[in-house]
N, C-alpha and C positions, 0 to 999 in steps of 0.2 A: 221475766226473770230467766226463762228458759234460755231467749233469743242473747241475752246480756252474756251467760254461761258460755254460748256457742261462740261468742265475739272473741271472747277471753280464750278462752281453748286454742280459734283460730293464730292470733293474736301471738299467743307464748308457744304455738307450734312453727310458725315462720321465723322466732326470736331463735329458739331450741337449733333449729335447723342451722343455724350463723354458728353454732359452737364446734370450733376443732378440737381435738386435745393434742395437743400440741407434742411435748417430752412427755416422759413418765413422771416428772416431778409434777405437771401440771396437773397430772390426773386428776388424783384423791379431790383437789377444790375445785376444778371444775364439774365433776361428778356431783359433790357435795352442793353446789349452787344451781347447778342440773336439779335435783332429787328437789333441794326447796322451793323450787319454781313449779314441777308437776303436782307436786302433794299440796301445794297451796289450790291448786287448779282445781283438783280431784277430790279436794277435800278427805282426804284419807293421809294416816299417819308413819308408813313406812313405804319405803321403796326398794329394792335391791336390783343386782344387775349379777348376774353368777355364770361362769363359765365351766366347759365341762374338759375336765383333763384327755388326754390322749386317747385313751382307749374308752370314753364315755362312762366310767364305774364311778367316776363322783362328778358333783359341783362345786367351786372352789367359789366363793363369794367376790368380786374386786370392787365392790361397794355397796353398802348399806347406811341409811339412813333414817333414822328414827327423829319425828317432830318434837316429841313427849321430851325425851333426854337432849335433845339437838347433838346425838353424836354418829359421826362420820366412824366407821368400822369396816373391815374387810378382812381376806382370807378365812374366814368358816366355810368348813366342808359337811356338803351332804352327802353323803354314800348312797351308792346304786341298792345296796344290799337291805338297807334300811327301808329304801320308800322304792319298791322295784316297781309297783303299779302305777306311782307318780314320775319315774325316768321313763317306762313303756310308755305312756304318753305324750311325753316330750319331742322323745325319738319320733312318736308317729305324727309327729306335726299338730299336735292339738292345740289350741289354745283351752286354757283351763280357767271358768270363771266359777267360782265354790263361792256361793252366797254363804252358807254356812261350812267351813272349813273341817268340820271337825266329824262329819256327816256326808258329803259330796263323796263317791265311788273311789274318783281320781287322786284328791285329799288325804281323805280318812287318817290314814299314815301317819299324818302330821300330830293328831292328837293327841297322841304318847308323850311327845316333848314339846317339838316346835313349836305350837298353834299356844299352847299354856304360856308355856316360859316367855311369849311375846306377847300373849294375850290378847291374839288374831284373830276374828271371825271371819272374814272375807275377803278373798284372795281374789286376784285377775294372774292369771301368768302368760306371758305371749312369747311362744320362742323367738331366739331368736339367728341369722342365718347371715353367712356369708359366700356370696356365689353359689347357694344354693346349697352348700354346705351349715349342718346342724352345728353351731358355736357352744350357744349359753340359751340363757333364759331370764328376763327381764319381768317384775315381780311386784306386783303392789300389793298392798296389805291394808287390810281395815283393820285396825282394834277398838277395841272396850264395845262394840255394837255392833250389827252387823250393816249390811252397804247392800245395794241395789244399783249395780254401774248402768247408765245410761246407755244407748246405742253410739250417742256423741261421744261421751265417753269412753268409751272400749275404741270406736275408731280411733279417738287423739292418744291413746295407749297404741294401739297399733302402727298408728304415722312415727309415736316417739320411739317405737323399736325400730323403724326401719335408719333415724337418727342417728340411733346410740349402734347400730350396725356398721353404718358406712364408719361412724368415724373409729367402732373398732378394725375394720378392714385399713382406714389410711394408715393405723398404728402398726398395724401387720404388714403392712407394705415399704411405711418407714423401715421397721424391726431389716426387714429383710435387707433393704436396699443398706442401711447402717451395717450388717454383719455381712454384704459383699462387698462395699468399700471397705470395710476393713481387712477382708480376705485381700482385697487386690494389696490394699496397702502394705500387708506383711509381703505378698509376694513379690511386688516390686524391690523390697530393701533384700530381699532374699538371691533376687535378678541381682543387686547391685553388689551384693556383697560377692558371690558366686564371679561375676566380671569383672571387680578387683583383686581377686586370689588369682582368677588366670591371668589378670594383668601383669600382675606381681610374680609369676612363674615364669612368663615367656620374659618378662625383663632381666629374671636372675639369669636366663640360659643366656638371652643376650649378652647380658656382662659376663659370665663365663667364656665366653666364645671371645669377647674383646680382648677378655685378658689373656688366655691361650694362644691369640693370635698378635701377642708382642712378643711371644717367647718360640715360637717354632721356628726353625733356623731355613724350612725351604719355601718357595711361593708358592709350590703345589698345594701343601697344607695350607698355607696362609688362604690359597684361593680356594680352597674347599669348606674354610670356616667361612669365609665370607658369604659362601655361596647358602651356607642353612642358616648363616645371623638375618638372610635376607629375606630366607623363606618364614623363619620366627617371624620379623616382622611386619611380613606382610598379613601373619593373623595377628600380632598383638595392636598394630593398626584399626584393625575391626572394633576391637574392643574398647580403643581410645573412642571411636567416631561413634560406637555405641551409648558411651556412657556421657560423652559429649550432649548427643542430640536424645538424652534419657529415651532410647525408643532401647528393644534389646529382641529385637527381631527380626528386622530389616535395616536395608539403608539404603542411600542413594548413590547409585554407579559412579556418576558424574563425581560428587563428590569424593568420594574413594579413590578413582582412580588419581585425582588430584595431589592427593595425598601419601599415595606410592609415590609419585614420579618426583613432588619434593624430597621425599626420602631418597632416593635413588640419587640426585644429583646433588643432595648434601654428602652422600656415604661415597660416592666417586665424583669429586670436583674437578680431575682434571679433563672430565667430557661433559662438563654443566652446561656449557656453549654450544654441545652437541646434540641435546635433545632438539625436537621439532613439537611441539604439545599444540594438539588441535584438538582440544575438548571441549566440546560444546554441554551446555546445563539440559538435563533432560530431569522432569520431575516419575524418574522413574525408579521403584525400589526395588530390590532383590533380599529374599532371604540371607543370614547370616552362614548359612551352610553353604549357597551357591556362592556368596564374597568369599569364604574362605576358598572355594576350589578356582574361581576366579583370580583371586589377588595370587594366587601360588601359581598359575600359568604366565601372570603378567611377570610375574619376580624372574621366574626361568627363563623367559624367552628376551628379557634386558641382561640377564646375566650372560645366557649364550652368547648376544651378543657382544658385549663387554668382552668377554671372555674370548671369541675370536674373529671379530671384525672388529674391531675399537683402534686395533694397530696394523691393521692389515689393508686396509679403506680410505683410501685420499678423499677429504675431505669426508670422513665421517660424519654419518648423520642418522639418527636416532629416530623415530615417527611413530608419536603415541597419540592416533587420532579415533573421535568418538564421533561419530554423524546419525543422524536421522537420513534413511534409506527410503518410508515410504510412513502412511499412516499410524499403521502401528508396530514400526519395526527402527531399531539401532544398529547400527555396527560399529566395532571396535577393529582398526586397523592397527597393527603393532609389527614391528622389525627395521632392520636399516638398511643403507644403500649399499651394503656390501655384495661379495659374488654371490649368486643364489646356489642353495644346494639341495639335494632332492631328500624332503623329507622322511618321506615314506621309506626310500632305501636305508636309509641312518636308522631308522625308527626300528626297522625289520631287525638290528644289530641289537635291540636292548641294551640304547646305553641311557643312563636313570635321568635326566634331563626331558628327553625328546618320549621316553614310555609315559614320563608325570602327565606333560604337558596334555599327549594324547589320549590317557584314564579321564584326567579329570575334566578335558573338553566334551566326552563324550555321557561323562555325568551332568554336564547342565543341559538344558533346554533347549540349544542355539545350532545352527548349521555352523561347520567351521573349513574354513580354506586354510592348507597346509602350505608351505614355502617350495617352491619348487628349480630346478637348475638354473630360472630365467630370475628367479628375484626370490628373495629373504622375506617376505611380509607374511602375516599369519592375519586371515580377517574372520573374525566371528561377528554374525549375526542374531539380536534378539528379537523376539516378541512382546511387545509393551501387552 
């Protein structure tokens, strides 16, 4: 009989073990077809399973089951203040087996309410633990007689705690991974909304500036709105390829720059013939801070040129090339075949084209070559 007992124990302990609990909807029946399976085993009439709130001053029940009523019940609280000899025990890791409930040291407590109103003689409780941290406490109960748990038994109580443990840690682990997905989620629609308002800002000033620049009667103005509708869109570009490639942190050089040089030879067609684009695909990102100080050097130094080699340069010609230098290194060559002129001297004049360019080169990461009397080219080098 005894051997028959052991089989069975073994038996509904490998079965127990196959139970996940899936949602919170599943709980309460799988719990509840849980609790029928060991008290059929144990021969003993109630089971519970109680967790202890934040600060350990109560137990809050998340299931109970009684064979007598066959009812499935939860959330009763037991207060630390009530039974503080039966929590001190808990806390100190005891497992607590009370033949007689109402008499046992650890117990005793209960016999004022508990132990009567369920009509409990013999308790088993086994804490129970996650990562080594004190959770709850899992709880079987004799009633109408008292009980004599075996050493089989207190083990197959003891293997069922470590059960009903892990798969409250997978639940805690869901829980968590559930309330980070959903953090990321608000924060993503919050990214997106946030890079539609700037989108929708730099595109009013752009149409601002469109329409200001059909009504100014000299080219000086006319060339001075062009000149910031270009720098606007070189960041509201950013924010297009942003929301494009849903990333809202980075993006790809390569790509970007593509993306200027089409704007540029739609916004001045009559030198579309005159770009030279040698841009090669590199799968290399830059932060959204370094494209913006980027794309506003590249806007400036095609404007420059525009602006005084475009009609000054036989056979004008443009050169917006991207190469791989060595391992883990790019460069970006940019200017045209116009006269060279000495950077550095102009630059020393502070006039706001040539100071931009030189602020924000020396805010990114890259070595940068300046234009000098012998040639117009500006080459920056990256670090992959």
């Amino acid at each position: 009989m005894v051997e028959e007992q052991e089989i069975n124990l073994l038996e509904e302990l490998n079965s127990l073990s196959k139970i996940h609990f899936l949602t919170p909807n599943d709980i309460d029946a799988i719990m509840e077809d849980f609790a029928k399976r060991i008290l059929l085993c144990l021969r003993v009439e109630r089971m519970n399973v109680w967790l202890f709130n934040q600060d350990h001053s109560a137990l809050i029940s998340i299931g109970e089951y009684d064979t007598r009523s066959k009812q499935f019940s939860k959330n009763n609280i037991l207060l630390e203040k009530d039974y503080p000899t039966y929590f001190k025990a808990l806390i100190a890791n005891e497992i607590i087996i009370a033949e007689d409930i109402c008499t046992h040291k650890l117990t005793k407590e209960f016999s004022k309410d508990y132990a009567p109103q369920n009509d409990i003689y013999t308790l088993l409780d086994i804490p129970l633990r996650i990562s080594g941290e004190l959770v709850g406490v899992m709880c079987y109960e004799k009633t109408g007689s008292q009980k004599n748990f075996t050493k089989d038994e207190i083990k197959f109580c003891l293997s069922v705690s470590f059960v009903m443990a892990s798969n409250l840690e997978s639940r805690k682990r869901r829980a968590v991974q559930e309330k980070l997905e959903s953090a990321l989620y608000e924060k993503d629609l919050l990214l997106k909304e946030i890079n539609h308002r700037v989108k929708n800002n730099f595109s009013i000033l752009i149409s601002l500036m469109r329409l200001k620049k059909t009504r100014v009667k000299t080219d000086e103005s006319r060339s001075l709105l062009e000149e910031y509708e270009n720098r606007i869109f070189s960041m509201l570009k950013i924010h297009d390829m942003l929301e494009k490639n849903n990333q809202y942190s980075k993006l790809n050089i390569s790509d970007y720059l593509k993306e200027l040089i089409v704007e540029f030879r739609v916004t001045y067609p009559q030198i579309n013939h005159n770009f030279k684009v040698d841009v090669h695909y590199f799968d290399f990102l830059i932060s959204t801070k370094k494209a913006i100080h980027l794309g506003l050097i590249v806007s400036e130094i095609l404007l420059n040129s525009i602006k005084y080699a475009s009609s000054k340069t036989k056979n004008y010609e443009v050169l917006i090339q991207l190469k791989q230098i060595s391992d883990r290194g790019i460069e970006l060559k940019i200017g045209d075949n116009g006269t060279g002129f000495d950077f550095e001297q102009l630059s020393a004049k502070h006039t706001l084209g040539l100071d931009l360019i030189k602020e924000l080169a020396e805010s990114l990461d890259m070595f940068a070559k300046y234009p000098t009397k012998d040639h117009s080219y500006y080459t920056f080098d990256f670090s992959i």
